[in-house]
N, C-alpha and C positions, 0 to 999 in steps of 0.2 A: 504494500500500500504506500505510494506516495503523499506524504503532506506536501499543503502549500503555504503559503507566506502571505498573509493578508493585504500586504504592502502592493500587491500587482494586482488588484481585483479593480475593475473599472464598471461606472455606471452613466450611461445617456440616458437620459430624458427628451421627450421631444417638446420643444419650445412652440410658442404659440403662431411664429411663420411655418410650422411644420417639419421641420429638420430638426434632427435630434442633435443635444448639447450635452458634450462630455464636462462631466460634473466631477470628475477623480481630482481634478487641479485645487478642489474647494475643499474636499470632504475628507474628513479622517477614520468613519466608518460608514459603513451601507450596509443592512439587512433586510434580508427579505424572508417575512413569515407565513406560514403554511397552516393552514386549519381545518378542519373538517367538523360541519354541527351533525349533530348525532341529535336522535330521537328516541323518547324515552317510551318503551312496548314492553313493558315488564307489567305482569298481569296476574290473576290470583292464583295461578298456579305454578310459579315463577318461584323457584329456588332462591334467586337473588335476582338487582337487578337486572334490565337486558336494553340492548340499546339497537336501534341499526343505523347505517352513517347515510348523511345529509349532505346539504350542499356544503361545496369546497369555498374556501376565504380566504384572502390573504391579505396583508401590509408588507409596505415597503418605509426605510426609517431613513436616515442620514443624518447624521454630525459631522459639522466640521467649522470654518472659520468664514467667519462674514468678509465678503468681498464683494462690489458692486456689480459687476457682471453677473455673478450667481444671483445674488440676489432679485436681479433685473430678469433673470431670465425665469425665475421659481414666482414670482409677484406676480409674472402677466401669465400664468399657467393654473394659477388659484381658481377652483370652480369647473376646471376645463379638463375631459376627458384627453388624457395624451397619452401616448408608447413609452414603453421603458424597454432598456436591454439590460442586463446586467449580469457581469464578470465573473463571477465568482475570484477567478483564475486571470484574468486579463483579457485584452479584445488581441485574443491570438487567432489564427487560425484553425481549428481544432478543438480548442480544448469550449467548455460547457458555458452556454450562453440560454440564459432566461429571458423570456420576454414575454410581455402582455399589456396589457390597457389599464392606466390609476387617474386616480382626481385627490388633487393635493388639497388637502383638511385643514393640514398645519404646517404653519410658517414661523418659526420663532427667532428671532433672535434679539442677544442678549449680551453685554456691554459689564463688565467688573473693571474697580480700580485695580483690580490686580493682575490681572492677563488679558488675552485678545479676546474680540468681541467675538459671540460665537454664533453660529446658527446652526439651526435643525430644524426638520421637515418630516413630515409623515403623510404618506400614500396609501389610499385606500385601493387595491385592488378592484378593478370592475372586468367578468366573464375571467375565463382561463388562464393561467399561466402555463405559459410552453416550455417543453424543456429540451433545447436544443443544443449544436454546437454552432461556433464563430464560422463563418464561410471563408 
């Protein structure tokens, strides 16, 4: 089994003229979460609970450092259905590429006398994520 190195994971987002914007320049983490609701069918005859699985969900996260480009390009995207790709592993040729449709919820960022100003985002998933490789 090979590990990797989180340092090469790259994420686009697509901006609101339609081409997608590489956002790795800004961010110091990206995650994207996987879910499944389950439905609860446990019944009086039912040993224990019992469950059967529902629809799929996901988020997509990001932190890292405020910078007006990012920033400019995540503010005109607020509200708006766009593409994501995302790295795991880096935009190589080959190795594992995600993708699918988000609408960004949350925009924060945040300003301390003691370090750089920060920002972070969070993506609601909307329909499937694909799981593919980089072409």
């Amino acid at each position: 089994m090979a590990f990797v190195h989180g340092k090469d994971a790259d994420l686009e987002i697509q901006n609101a003229g339609g081409t997608y914007a590489l956002l790795s320049s800004y961010i110091a983490t990206a995650g994207l979460s996987r879910s499944i609701d389950t439905a609860d069918v446990t019944n009086l005859a039912s040993g224990a609970k019992e469950y059967i699985p529902g629809l799929a969900d996901g988020t997509l996260s990001v932190d890292g450092y405020f910078d007006s480009a990012a920033d400019t390009i995540l503010t005109a995207i607020q509200g708006m259905t766009r593409g994501f790709y995302y790295y795991p592993e880096g935009k190589v040729s080959g190795k594992p590429r995600k993708s699918g449709n988000c609408i960004l919820t949350t925009l924060d960022v945040e300003a301390g006398v003691d370090g750089a100003v920060s920002l972070s985002a969070e993506f609601q998933v909307t329909g499937a994520i694909t799981d593919g490789t980089h072409p």
